[in-house]
C-alpha positions in Angstrom: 0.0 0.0 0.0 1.5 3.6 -0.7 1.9 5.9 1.7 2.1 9.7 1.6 4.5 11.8 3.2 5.1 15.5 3.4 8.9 16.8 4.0 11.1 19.8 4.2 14.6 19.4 5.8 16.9 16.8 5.5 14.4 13.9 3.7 13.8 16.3 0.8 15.4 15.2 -2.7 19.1 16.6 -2.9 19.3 16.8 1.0 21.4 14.2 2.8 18.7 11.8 4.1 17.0 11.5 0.5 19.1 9.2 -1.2 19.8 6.6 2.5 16.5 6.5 3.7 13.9 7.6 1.1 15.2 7.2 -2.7 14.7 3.4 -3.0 10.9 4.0 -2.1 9.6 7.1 -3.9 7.1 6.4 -6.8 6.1 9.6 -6.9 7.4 13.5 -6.1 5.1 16.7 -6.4 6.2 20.2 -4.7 3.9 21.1 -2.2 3.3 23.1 1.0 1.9 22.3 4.6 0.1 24.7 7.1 2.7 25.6 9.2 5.8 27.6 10.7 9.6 26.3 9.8 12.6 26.7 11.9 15.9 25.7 11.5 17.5 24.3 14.7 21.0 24.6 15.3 21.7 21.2 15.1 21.8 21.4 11.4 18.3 20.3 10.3 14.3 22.2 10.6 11.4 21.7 12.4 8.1 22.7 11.2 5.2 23.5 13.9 1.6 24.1 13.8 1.9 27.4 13.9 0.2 29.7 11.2 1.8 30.1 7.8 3.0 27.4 5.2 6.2 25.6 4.9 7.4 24.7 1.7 8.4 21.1 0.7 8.1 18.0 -1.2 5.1 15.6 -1.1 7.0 12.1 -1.6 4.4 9.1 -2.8 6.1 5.6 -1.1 5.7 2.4 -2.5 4.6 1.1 0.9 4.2 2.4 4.6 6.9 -0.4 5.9 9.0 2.3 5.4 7.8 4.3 8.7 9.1 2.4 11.8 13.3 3.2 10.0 11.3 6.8 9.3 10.3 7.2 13.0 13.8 6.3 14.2 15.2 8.9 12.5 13.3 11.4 13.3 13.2 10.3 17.0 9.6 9.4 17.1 9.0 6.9 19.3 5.0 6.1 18.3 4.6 3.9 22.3 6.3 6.8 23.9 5.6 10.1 22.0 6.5 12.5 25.3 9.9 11.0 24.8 9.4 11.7 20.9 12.0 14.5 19.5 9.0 14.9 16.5 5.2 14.1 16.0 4.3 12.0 13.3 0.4 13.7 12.1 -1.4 12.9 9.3 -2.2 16.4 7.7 -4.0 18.3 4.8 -0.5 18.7 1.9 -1.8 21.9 -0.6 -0.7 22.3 -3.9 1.6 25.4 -4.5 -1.7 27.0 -5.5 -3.2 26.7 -1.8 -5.7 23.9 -3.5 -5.5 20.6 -1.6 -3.5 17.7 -3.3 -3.5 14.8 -0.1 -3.5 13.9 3.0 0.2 13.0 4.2 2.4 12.0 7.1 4.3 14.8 8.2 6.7 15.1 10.9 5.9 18.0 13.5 7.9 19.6 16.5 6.0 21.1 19.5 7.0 25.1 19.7 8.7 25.1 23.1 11.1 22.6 22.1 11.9 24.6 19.4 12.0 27.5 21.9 14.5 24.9 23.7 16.4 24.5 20.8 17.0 27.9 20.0 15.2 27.2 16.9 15.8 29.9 14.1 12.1 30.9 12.3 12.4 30.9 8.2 10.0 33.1 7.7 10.2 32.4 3.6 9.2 28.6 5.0 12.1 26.8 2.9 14.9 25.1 4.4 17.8 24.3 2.6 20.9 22.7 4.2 23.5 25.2 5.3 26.9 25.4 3.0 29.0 24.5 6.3 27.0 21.4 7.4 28.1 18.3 6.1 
């Protein structure tokens, strides 16, 4: 069964997650946006909260959902123990550039204080790219 999923940092085609975790399973790629507010955390990679305003990203069609347990680790979200979770996985409206809706997609959210905790950088543009000096 395919499975949708919205992202904007480091699982985006060209960023350095794509081609380990993601490449191998995409059937599909559309640029799209997501209600929300994007930060970029000093740790090298964003966070996107459900704030108001839109994030900017790519809306990746996966030849199966198996692919979410390898997904979650990364993103340290632990489904049994979410207040322990670095990220919430949510299943959320993805919009065409347009602002029309395209699908409904997985998509990885932070809560606002721990950005706050994180000293988390707002992007108010809502596109994260990875910084020159981060490997």
């Amino acid at each position: 069964m395919v499975c949708q999923l919205f992202v904007y940092g480091t699982l985006k085609p060209g960023e350095r997650a794509f081609q380990p975790l993601c490449q191998a399973y995409v059937v599909g790629r559309v640029d799209a946006i997501s209600p929300g507010r994007l930060y970029h955390l000093p740790l090298g990679y964003p966070a996107l909260t459900l704030e108001a305003g839109w994030v900017q990203g790519v809306l990746l069609t996966l030849s199966t959902s198996t692919i979410l347990p390898q997904l979650d680790e990364f993103e340290d979200y632990y489904p049994n123990h979410p207040q322990d979770s670095q990220y919430q996985r949510l299943y959320r409206w993805v919009y065409r550039l347009d602002r029309t809706p395209l699908a409904q997609a997985w998509i990885y959210v932070m809560a606002k204080d721990r950005v706050d905790q994180l000293r988390g950088q707002w992007l108010p543009r809502g596109v994260w790219t990875r910084p020159k000096n981060c490997g």
